[in-house]
Each structure stands twice: as structure tokens, then as C-alpha cells.
C-alpha positions, 0 to 999 in steps of 0.5 A, a space after each residue: 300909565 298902566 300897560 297890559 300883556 294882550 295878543 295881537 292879530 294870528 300871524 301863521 296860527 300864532 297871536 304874539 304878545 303885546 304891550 297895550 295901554 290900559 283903558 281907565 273903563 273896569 270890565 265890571 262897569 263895561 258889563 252893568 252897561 251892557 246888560 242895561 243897554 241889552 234889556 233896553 234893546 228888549 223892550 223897543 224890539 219885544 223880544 230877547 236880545 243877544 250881544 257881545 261885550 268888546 273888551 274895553 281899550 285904551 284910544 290912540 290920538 289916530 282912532 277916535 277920528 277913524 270911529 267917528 267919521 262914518 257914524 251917528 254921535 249921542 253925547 251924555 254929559 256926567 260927572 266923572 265923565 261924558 259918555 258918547 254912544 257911536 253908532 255906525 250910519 249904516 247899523 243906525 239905518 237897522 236899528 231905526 227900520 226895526 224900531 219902526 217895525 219894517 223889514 231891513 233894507 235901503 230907503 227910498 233913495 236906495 242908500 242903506 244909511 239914510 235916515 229921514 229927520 223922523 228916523 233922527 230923532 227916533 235914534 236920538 230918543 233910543 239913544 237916551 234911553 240907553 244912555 240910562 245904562 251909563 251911570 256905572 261909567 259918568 257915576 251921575 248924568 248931567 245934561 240929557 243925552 242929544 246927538 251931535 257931530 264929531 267937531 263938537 266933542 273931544 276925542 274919546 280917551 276909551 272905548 268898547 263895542 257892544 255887538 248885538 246878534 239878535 234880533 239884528 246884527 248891529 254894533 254899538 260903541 261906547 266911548 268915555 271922553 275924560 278917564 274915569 278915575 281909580 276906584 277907592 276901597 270898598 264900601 264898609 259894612 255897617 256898624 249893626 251887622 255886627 251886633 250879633 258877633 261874638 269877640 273874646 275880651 280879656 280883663 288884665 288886673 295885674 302885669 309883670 315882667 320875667 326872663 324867659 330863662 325863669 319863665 321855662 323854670 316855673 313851677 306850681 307853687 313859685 311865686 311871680 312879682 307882679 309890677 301892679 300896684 294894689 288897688 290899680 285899676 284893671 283894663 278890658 283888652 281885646 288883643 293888644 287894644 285897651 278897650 276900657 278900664 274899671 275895678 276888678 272884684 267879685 259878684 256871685 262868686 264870679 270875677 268881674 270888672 267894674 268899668 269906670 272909663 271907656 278908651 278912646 275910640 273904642 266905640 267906632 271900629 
């Protein structure tokens, strides 16, 4: 379990420091969310949307309940994890009103957080429609995103919130049920891009070996033992790697290597 230095609430102008729990959600992952949630809210409301991203957090066994109890749920299964979307009723009531092209306000029976089975279903559908932003968090959708009640579903492991200013106030939460797992190395390039580079290799003909005593001796003119055999094969080397390995000789007055066999694994970096 990874911990993490936070600051927790000002105490007499001063946030202390604290040790939190980690939450499995990359903040990169949280914001390819957020901006896909935002362009949704864009094209139901016709106009631009603005939000902030809440810090993703690690939940206590006490939180999940507490952020469940007064809302809507819309579960979407994935393959790495299922993603619930939590709205609050009374922001659900908004959004709704909104979506329908009315003016914000209590319903008929004057509760600001009733929602009709028209109403329901509508959110349930907007739901789904921004359950399409999840795939950085469950990697592939498994089942269509529905809404259901808090007993229905385990307790989230993680979460964060999306608040959006305009053109309503309202909060969106995010919550993963299963953590998400370590991301792996980054993706490689492919071999192509480096067709067009430029290496230096070096073909080794002969090979011998001298103290560094009679190295800093050396002169011109001196003669070196050489431990090659006469007609030996030569080696292409990048670096220290052999590459491959062929005659050596002369063609148009230049040196060259005749290659006769290529190392192993020379042709896959």
C-alpha cells in the first residue's frame, strides 16, 4: 500500500501535512475523463461547459456509504474494472431540468430532487453517454451503463468528482469498484521509424592484448602482436554488440567486409 504527503483541512491559517492512501486512478486517466464527460455536457447543453477536476482519492470502508446514500448510481461494467457514475439527487434534478430546456426549480410537488420515470430515464441515458469517457478507467466496456441502487454494487475502492460551473452548478462523481492495475512500460516505437537513423559500426579484422605499461610506450613504427589468426573471419560491432561476421578485404581501393553470417538477434533491437 502506497501512501502520499497531502494537506489536510487550514487549521489557524496553517494545512498540516498528512499521510493519505493512494488512489489506484492516474490523474491523467482522471483528466481524458473529464475533458470526455465536459464535450458531452457540451453538445446536451448547446453551449460551452466548464468543470473542475477533483483530485482523485483513495475511500475509507466509511465513505463509499456516505457518498452513495443521497445519490443516483449508473453502473458501467469494464474489463479492468466497473465504473460508477454518482450524481447527488438534488444536481440530477438540474441537470435533468436542463437537459429538458426548463428553468431550474422544484417539481410539481415542490421537492427540488424529484425526478419523474420520464426524468429517470433520461439521466440514465445521459449517463450512458457519458459513461463513453470511461474507457481510460475500465480499458474496455463490458455491459451498457444502467442505473441501480447502492446494495446492488460493492463499495467504490476510488474516486473523484468533476464540478461543473457552467452552465449549472452541479457535481458529478466518479468511483472505480476494482483498483485499477500498475501501468506497464510504455509503448515502443516501431521498428520503421528508425530506418532513416544513422549508426556507427565498426568492423574488427584483428584483436590483441598489451599492458597499459607498454601501451603509453608505444610509438610509430613499433610493432603490436596481434592474437588473430591469419585469414580469421572479421565481426561487424556496434559498441561492444557483434552484429555479424564476414571477410575483410578491398573493393575500389576501400576496405570492406564480405558479410558471411548475421549474430543472432541482430535484426530485432
Amino acid at each position: 500500500m502506497i501512501a502520499s504527503a497531502t494537506f489536510g483541512p487550514r487549521r489557524g491559517g496553517v494545512r498540516p501535512l498528512r499521510f493519505a492512501v493512494r488512489a489506484s486512478i492516474p490523474i491523467e486517466a482522471a483528466c481524458v475523463v473529464a475533458n470526455g464527460v465536459r464535450e458531452t455536457l457540451r453538445e446536451l447543453f448547446g453551449e460551452a461547459c466548464e468543470l473542475v477536476l477533483g483530485e482523485p482519492a483513495a475511500l475509507g470502508a466509511d465513505c463509499w456509504p456516505a457518498l452513495a446514500r443521497e445519490a443516483l448510481l449508473f453502473l458501467s461494467r469494464g474489463r479492468q474494472t466497473d465504473v460508477i457514475l454518482v450524481l447527488p439527487r438534488s444536481d440530477a434534478r438540474r441537470l435533468v431540468l436542463r437537459a429538458f430546456g426548463e428553468a431550474d426549480g422544484a417539481g410539481e410537488d415542490g421537492r427540488a430532487d424529484a425526478c419523474s420515470a420520464l426524468e429517470l430515464l433520461a439521466l440514465e441515458r445521459i449517463a450512458a453517454r457519458c459513461a463513453r469517457a470511461f474507457d481510460p478507467l475500465y480499458a474496455e466496456q463490458r455491459d451498457p451503463c444502467r442505473a441501480v441502487q447502492a446494495h446492488e454494487v460493492p463499495a467504490c475502492v476510488a474516486y473523484f468528482d468533476l464540478r461543473v460551473g457552467t452552465p449549472i452548478a452541479l457535481t458529478l462523481g466518479i468511483g472505480i469498484v476494482r483498483d485499477l492495475p500498475q501501468a506497464g512500460p510504455a509503448g515502443a516505437l516501431p521498428a520503421a521509424v528508425l530506418d532513416e537513423v544513422m549508426v556507427e559500426a565498426h568492423a574488427v579484422f584483428a584483436e590483441g592484448t598489451i599492458d597499459a605499461a607498454s601501451f603509453v610506450h608505444l610509438r610509430p613504427g613499433d610493432v603490436v602482436k596481434l592474437d588473430t589468426k591469419i585469414g580469421a573471419a572479421a565481426t561487424l560491432r556496434l559498441g561492444d554488440r557483434r552484429l555479424a561476421a564476414g571477410a575483410p578485404g578491398v573493393v575500389r581501393s576501400r576496405t570492406a567486409l564480405l558479410i558471411h553470417d548475421v549474430a543472432l538477434g541482430a535484426h530485432h533491437p
